[in-house]
N, C-alpha and C positions, 0 to 999 in steps of 0.2 A: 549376612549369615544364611539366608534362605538362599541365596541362588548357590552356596557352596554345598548345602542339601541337594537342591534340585540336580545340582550339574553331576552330583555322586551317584545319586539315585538313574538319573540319565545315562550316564557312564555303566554303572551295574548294569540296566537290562541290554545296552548295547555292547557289552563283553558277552554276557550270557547268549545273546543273539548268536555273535560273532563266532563264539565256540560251539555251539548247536550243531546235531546233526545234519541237520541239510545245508548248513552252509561248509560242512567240513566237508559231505559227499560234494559236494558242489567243487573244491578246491582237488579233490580227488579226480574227477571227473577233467582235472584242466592238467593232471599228469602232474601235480606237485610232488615231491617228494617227502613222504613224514618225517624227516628230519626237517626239514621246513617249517611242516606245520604244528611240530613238538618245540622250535624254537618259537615259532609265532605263539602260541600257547603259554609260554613260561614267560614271555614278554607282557603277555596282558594276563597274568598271572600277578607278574612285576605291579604293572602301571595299576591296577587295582588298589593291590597291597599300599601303595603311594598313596593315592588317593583317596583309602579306606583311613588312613594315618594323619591327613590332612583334613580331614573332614572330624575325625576325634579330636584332635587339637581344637579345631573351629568350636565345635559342640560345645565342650567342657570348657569354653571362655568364660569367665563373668559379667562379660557384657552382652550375653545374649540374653534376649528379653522375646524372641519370636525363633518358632522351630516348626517346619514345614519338613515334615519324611510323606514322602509320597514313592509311590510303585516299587515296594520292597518284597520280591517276590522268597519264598522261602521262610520266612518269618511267623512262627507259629506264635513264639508269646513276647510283648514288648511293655519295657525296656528293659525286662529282664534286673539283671545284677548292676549292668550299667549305669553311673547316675548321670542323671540329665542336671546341667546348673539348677543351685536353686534361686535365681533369678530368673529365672522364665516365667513367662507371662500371659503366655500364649500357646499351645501345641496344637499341633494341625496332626492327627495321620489318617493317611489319604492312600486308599487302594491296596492293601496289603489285603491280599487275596487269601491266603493262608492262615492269617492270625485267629487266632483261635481261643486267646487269653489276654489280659493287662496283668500285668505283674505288678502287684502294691508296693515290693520293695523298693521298685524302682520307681515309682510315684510320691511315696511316701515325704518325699525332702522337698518336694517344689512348693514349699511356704510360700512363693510370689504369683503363681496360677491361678489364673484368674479364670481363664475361659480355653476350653478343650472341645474338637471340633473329630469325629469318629468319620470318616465318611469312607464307603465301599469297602468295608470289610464283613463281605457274605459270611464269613465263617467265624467272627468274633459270636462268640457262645453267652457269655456274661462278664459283668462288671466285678470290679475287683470283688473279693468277699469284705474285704474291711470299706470300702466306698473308695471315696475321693478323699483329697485335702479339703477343710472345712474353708477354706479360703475360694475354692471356685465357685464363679456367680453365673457363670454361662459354660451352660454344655447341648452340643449339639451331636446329633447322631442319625445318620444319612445313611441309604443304601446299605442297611446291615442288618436283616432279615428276623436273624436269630433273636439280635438283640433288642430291635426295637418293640417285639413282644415283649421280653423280660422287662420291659422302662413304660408299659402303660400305667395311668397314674391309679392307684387304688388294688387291682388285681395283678400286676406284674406280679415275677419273683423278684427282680434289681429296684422295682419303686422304693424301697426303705432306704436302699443307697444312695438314693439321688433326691428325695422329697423335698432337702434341703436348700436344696440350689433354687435359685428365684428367677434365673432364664433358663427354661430349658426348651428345645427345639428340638422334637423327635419325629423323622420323616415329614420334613417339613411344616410341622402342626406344632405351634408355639402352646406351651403350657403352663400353667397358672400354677405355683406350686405353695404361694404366701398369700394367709387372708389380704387384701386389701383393708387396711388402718382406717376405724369410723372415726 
C-alpha cells in the first residue's frame, strides 16, 4: 500500500517536472511542434488522472493499516473532505511544502490511529482546533518550524491539543506528557 503512495507521489512531481517551463523551452528549442507537445501534455494529463484513480481505490481499502504521502507539492490543507480508511494505524506525511492546515474533518474517523508522524512541513501553522483522535499514542513532528513552537509542553498554543498523547516526539526531543504511576 505504501509503495502505490510512493510511486504516486514520484509520478506527481515527475509530470510536474516534465511539463515545467524549462523542460518545455527545452523541447521548443529542439524545433518540436506544439501540436506535439499539447498531445504529450494531454497524455500525461491522461496517465495522471489513471493513476490519481488507482491510488484512491488503493487508499480507501480496508485493509490498509500504514499510509506514507510524501512530496505532495501544492497541498495547502490535508485530508481535507477526503476520508482516509478508518483502519489505519499509522499515517506518515512527509514534505508537503505547502501545507499550511490538518483538516479535522478528515481526521476525525481514524478510530484505529495510533501513531502520526508530521515531518518537513515548514508551513504547517497548527494543529487541528479540535486535537487528534483520543486513540493516538505516538505523535511526532519533524522539520516544521511553525508548528513545533505551537507543541512546546506548558506555553505552546497546540500543547492542550496534544498533552494527552503519551509518546510525543517534537524536533527530535521525546517528551514526557503522563505522570509516571508511584
Amino acid at each position: 500500500m505504501v509503495g502505490g503512495s510512493i510511486l504516486g507521489a514520484f509520478l506527481q512531481v515527475l509530470f510536474d517536472r516534465i511539463a515545467s517551463r524549462e523542460v518545455l523551452d527545452f523541447f521548443r528549442g529542439q524545433k518540436l511542434s506544439v501540436g506535439l507537445l499539447q498531445k504529450l501534455n494531454t497524455m500525461l494529463i491522461y496517465v495522471s488522472g489513471v493513476l490519481d484513480d488507482a491510488e484512491e481505490k488503493q487508499i480507501t481499502k480496508p485493509s490498509v493499516k500504514l499510509l506514507l504521502l510524501m512530496g505532495c507539492l501544492g497541498v495547502e490543507s490535508f485530508p481535507g473532505k477526503r476520508l482516509l480508511p478508518s483502519t489505519l494505524t499509522i499515517l506518515k506525511i512527509w514534505d508537503f511544502p505547502s501545507l499550511t492546515s490538518l483538516d479535522w474533518e478528515g481526521l476525525q474517523n481514524l478510530h484505529s490511529l495510533r501513531e502520526l508522524q508530521i515531518c518537513n512541513c515548514p508551513n504547517l501553522k497548527c494543529l487541528p482546533e479540535e486535537g487528534f483522535p483520543l486513540n493516538l499514542s505516538h505523535l511526532y513532528v519533524s522539520w516544521c518550524p511553525l508548528l513545533e513552537q505551537r507543541c512546546r509542553p506548558d506555553d505552546g498554543e497546540d500543547w492542550p491539543k496534544i498533552a494527552h498523547i503519551p509518546e510525543l516526539e517534537i524536533n527530535f526531543q521525546k517528551i514526557t506528557t503522563l505522570e509516571p504511576s508511584a
